[in-house]
Every structure is written in C-alpha cells, then in structure tokens.
One Martini backbone bead per residue (centre of mass of N, CA, C, O) as a GRO file, in nm:
protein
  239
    1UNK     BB    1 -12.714 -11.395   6.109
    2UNK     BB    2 -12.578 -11.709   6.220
    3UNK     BB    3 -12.507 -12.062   6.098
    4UNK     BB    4 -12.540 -12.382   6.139
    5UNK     BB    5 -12.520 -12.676   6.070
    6UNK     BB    6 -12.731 -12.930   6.167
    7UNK     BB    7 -12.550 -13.157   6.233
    8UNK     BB    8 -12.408 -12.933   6.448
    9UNK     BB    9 -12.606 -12.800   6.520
   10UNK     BB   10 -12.827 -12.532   6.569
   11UNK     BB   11 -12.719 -12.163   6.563
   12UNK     BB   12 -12.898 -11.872   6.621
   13UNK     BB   13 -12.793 -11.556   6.611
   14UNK     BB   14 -12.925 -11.239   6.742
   15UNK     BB   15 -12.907 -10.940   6.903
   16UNK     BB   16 -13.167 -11.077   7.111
   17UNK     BB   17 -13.076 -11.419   7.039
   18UNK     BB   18 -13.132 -11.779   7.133
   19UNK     BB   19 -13.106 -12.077   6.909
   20UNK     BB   20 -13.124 -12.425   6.985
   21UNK     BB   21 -13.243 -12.671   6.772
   22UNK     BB   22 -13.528 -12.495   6.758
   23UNK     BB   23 -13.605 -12.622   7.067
   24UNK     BB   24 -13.457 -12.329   7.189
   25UNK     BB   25 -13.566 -12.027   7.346
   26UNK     BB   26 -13.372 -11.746   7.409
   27UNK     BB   27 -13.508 -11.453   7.523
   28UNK     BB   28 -13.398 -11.133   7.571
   29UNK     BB   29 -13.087 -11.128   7.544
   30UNK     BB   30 -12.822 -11.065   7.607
   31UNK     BB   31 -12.541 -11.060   7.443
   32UNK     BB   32 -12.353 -11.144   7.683
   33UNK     BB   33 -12.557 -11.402   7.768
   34UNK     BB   34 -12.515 -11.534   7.504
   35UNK     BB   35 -12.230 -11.601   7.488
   36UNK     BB   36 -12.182 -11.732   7.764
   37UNK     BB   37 -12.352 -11.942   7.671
   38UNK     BB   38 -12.213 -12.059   7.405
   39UNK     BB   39 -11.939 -12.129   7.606
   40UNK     BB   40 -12.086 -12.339   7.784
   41UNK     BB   41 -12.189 -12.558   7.522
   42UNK     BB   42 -11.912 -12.565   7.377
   43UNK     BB   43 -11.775 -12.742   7.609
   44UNK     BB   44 -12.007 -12.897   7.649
   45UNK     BB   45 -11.933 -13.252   7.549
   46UNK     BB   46 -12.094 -13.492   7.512
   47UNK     BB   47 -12.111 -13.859   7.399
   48UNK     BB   48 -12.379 -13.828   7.233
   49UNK     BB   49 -12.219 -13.657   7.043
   50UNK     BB   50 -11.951 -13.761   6.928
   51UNK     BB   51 -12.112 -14.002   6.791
   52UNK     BB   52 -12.158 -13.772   6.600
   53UNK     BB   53 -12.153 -13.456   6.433
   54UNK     BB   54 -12.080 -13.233   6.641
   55UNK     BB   55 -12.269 -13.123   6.868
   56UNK     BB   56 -12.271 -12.905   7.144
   57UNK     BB   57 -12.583 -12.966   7.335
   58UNK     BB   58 -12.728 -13.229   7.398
   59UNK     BB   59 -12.887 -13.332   7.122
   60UNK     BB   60 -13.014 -13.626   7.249
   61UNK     BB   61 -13.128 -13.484   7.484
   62UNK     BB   62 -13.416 -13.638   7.671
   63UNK     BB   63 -13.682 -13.511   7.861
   64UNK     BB   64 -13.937 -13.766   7.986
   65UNK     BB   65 -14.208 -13.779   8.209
   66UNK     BB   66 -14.322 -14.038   8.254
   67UNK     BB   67 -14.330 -14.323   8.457
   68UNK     BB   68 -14.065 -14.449   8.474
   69UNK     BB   69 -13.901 -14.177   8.551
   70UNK     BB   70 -14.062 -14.162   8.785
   71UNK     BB   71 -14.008 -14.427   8.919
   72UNK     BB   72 -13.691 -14.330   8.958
   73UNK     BB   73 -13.732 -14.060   9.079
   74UNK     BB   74 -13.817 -14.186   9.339
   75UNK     BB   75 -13.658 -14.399   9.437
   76UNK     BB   76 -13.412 -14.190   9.465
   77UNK     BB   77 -13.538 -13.989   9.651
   78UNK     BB   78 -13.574 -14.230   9.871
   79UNK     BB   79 -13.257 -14.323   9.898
   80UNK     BB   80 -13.196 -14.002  10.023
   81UNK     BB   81 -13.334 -14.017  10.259
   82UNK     BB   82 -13.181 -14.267  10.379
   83UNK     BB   83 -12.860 -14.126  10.338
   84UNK     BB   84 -12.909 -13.869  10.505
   85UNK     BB   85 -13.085 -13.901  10.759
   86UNK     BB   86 -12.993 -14.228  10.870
   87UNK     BB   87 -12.651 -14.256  10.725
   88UNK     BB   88 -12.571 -13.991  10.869
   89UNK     BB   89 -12.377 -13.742  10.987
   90UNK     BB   90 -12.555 -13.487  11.185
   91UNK     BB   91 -12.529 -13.132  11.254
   92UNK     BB   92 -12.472 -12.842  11.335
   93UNK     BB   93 -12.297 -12.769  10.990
   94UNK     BB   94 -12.280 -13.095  10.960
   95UNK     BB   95 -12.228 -13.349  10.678
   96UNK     BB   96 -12.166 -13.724  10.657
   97UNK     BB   97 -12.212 -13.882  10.380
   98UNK     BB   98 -12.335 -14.063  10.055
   99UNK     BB   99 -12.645 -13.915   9.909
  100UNK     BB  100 -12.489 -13.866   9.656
  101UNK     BB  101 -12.566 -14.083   9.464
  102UNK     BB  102 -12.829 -14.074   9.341
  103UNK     BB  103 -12.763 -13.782   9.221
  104UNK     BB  104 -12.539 -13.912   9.026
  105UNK     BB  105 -12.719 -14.138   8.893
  106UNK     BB  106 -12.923 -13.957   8.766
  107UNK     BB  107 -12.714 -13.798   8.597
  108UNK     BB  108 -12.653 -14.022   8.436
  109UNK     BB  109 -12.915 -14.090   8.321
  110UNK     BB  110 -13.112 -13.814   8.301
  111UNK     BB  111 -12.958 -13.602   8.411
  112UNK     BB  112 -13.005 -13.250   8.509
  113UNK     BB  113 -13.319 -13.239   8.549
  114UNK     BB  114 -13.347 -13.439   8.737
  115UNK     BB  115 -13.155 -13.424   8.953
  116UNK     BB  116 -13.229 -13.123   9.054
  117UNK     BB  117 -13.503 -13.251   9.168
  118UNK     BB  118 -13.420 -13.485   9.349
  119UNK     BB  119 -13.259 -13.270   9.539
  120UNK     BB  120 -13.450 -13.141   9.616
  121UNK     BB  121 -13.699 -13.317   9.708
  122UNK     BB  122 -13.508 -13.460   9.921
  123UNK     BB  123 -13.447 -13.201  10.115
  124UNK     BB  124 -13.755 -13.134  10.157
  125UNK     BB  125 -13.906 -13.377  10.247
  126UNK     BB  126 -13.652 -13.456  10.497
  127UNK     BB  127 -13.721 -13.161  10.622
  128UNK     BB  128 -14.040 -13.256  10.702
  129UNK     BB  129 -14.005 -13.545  10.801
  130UNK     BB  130 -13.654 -13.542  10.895
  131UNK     BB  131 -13.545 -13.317  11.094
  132UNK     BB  132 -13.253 -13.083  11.126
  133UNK     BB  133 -13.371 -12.841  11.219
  134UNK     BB  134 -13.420 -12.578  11.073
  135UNK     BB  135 -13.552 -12.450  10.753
  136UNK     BB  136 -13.427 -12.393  10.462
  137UNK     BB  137 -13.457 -12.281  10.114
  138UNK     BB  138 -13.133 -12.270  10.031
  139UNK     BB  139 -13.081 -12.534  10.020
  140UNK     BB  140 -13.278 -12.636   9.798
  141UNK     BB  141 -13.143 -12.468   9.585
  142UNK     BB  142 -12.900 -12.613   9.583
  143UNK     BB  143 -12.931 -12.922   9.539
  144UNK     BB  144 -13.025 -12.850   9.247
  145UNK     BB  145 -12.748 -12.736   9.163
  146UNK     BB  146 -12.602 -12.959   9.230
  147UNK     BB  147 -12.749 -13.164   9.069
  148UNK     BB  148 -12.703 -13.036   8.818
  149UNK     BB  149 -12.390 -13.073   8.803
  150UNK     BB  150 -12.409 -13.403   8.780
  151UNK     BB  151 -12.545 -13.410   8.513
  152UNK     BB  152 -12.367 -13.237   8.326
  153UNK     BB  153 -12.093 -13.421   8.384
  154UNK     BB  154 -12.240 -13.736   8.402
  155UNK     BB  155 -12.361 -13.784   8.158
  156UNK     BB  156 -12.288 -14.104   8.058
  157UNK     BB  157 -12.041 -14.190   8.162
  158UNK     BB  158 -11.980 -14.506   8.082
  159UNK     BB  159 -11.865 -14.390   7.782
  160UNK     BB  160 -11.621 -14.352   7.894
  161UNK     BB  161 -11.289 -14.335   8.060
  162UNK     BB  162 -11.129 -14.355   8.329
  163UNK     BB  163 -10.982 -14.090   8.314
  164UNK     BB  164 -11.252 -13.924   8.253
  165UNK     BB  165 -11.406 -14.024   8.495
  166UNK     BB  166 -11.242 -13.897   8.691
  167UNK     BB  167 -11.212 -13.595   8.612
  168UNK     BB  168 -11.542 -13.571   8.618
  169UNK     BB  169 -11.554 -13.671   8.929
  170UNK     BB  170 -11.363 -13.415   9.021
  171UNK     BB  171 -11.495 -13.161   8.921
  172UNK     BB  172 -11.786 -13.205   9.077
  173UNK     BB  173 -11.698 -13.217   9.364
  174UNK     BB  174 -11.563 -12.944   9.336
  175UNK     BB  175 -11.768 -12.777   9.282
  176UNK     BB  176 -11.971 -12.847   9.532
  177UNK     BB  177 -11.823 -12.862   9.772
  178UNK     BB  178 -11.720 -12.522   9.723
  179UNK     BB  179 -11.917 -12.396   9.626
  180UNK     BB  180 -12.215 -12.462   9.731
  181UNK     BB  181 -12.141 -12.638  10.025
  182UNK     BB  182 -11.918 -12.380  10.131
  183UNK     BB  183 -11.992 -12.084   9.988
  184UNK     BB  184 -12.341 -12.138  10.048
  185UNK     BB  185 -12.442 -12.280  10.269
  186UNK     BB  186 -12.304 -12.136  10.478
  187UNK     BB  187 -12.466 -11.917  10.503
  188UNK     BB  188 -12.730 -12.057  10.559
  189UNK     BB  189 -12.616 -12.135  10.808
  190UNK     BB  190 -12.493 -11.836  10.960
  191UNK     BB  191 -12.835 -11.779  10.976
  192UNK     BB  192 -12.893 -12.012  11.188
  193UNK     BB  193 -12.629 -12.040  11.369
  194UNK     BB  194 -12.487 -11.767  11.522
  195UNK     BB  195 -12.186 -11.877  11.659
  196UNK     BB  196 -12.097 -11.809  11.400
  197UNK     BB  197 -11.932 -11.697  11.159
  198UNK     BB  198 -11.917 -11.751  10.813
  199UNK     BB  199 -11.571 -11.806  10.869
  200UNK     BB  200 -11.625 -11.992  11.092
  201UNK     BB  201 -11.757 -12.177  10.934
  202UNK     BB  202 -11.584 -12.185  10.677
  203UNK     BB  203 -11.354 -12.358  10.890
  204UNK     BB  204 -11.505 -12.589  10.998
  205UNK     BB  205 -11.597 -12.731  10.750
  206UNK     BB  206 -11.350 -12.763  10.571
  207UNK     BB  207 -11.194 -12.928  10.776
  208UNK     BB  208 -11.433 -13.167  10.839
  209UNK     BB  209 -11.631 -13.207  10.580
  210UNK     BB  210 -11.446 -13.143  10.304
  211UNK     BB  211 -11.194 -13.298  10.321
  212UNK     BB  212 -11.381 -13.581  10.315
  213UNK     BB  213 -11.576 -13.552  10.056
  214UNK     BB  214 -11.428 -13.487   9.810
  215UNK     BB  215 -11.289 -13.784   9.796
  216UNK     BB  216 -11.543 -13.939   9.879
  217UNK     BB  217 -11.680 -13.889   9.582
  218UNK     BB  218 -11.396 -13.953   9.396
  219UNK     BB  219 -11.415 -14.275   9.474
  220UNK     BB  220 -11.721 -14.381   9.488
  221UNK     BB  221 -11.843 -14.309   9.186
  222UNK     BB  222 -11.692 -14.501   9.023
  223UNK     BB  223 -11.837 -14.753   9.147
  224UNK     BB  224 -12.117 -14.699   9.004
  225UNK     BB  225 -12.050 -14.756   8.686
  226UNK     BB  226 -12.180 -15.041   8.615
  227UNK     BB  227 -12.484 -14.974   8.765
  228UNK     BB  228 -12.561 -14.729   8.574
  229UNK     BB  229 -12.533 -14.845   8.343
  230UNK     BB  230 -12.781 -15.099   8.362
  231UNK     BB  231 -12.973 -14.848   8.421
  232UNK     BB  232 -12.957 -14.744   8.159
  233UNK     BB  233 -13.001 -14.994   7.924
  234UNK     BB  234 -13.296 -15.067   8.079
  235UNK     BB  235 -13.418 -14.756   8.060
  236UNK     BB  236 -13.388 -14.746   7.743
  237UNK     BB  237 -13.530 -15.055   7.701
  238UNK     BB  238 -13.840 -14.948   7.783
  239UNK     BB  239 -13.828 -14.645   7.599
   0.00000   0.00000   0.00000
C-alpha cells in the first residue's frame, strides 16, 4: 500500500482497490482500470485544488442534493427544454441551437454530476413532452456523458484566466461535439432513421451541424462566465 499526504489529498492504492480521500472506495478494480483512474484525477486540477496544497481531484468538490441545488438544477433543466425543443433548428438528425448553455453554466457551478443529471432530465423530458421524432435511450445516456464532460472542465470556470478559459471551453466543445455528438449520436440517428448508413450520417453531420456548432460554443460559452460568477456567488453564499 502507499500513502500520499492528507494535505495533498489521500490516495491509498492496494492491488485490487483505490481509496481517494477516505471518502470514495472503488471497489474490486482491476489494477489496469486503477491506475487508468489515477492518470485521469492527477490530470484533472481543478482551481479549487490550486488554491490549496495540491489536491488530486476536486479536494473541496461536494455535491449536496439540498432544496436550493434542486431549485437551480430545475431552472436549468427548464431553460434547456425551451432552447433545445423552441429555440433550435431540429430536423431529422440535425439539430443546431444554444441548449448548450445550460448545460455548461451547471457544469460551472455545480459540477460533473449536477450537469450529467440536467442533461440527461433535460433530453428525457423534452423527449416526452415536445417529441422531435421516435425516442432514442442512447440520446439520454449521451445528454449525461455530455453534461458530466461541461462539469468535468468547467467547474469553477470563472477562477481561471482568459487563455484558460479558451482553452478549456474549447476542449470540452471538442470533446462533446466530436465525440458524443458526432461518432455516438451519429449511431443511434442511423438507428432511427435508416435513410442513410453510419457513414451517411456520419458527414451529413459533420458538414452541416458540428461544421457550426464547434465554433459556436467555443466563442458563445465564454460569454456567460460573468453570469456564471454571480451565479455561482449567490449559490455559495446561501449555502
């Protein structure tokens, strides 16, 4: 077993266990998906670990289900049902719109798994309530991987500085949009609607809807990190 300081968060690693901060146990892991961990939370410094003596992965991160939290995470899932299902161009296997923001001010505040919830609730709703076509499962699991990629990078957006924010709003856009959005989504359209094969879809997409959507939310999402500030603030200082 080997120790690291309390100070820089505790990480406790036996050959088929990995401890992180007394308070999460993954149990029972293969020694490779352990250490795979590993490289992914030392990658991963959040600017409230900086602030400190040099946590792993989001030392002071606490995700607490209150009645406020829940009150922000419905405003959000709300504000995304009326700019994805209203405010967006939807057609069969294309969708180009804001609904992003949302998504990204929870990852701001809330994290990883507030925003993966929001989008998530957000596509499953929107999907029963104003339908754009048959309902897809694979959407919503994608929806939550998006919404956790917003938190993962952008928890806390606001400490960072401008170069930072670029950089890290423009990683997290390229993940999502090339990643989930074009080579898994792609998958469950040409699931749904067999006009074109994977293939098909898959530059019919890329011309058309992330060509577009990249850009616009590496350049619209730096936008809101002053709202984002306040918001996060407000939420800090009632709780």
């Amino acid at each position: 077993m080997r120790k690291v300081s309390a100070e820089r968060g505790v990480v406790c690693r036996t050959k088929r266990h990995l401890f992180i901060d007394k308070s999460l146990a993954v149990k029972s892991l293969h020694p490779a998906a352990a250490y795979s961990l590993r490289v992914i939370f030392i990658f991963y410094t959040p600017p409230v670990c900086s602030k400190n003596t040099g946590g792993l992965f989001m030392s002071k991160y606490k995700f607490k289900l209150d009645a406020r939290t829940m009150a922000l995470m419905s405003l959000l899932i709300a504000c995304e049902i009326v700019l994805s299902r209203f405010c967006s161009v939807n057609t069969h296997g294309v969708k180009l719109g804001f609904s992003f923001i949302p998504a990204a001010l929870c990852g701001i505040i809330l994290g990883p798994v507030p925003a993966g919830i929001v989008c998530a609730l957000s596509d499953f709703l929107g999907a029963m309530l104003f339908p754009f076509g048959p309902y897809h499962p694979g959407f919503t699991l994608t929806a939550f991987a998006m919404g956790f990629t917003y938190g993962f990078f952008l928890y806390e957006l606001h400490e960072y500085s401008g170069k930072q924010i670029f950089l890290r709003v423009f990683a997290v856009s390229l993940i999502n949009s090339l990643v989930f959005g074009l080579l898994v989504n792609t998958l469950w359209v040409s699931q749904l609607y067999g006009s074109k094969t994977y293939f098909g879809w898959f530059m019919f997409r890329l011309t058309t809807e992330y060509a577009i959507q990249i850009p616009l939310r590496t350049l619209v999402i730096p936008l809101f990190v002053p709202l984002a500030r306040r918001l996060f603030a407000m939420y800090r200082k009632a709780n």
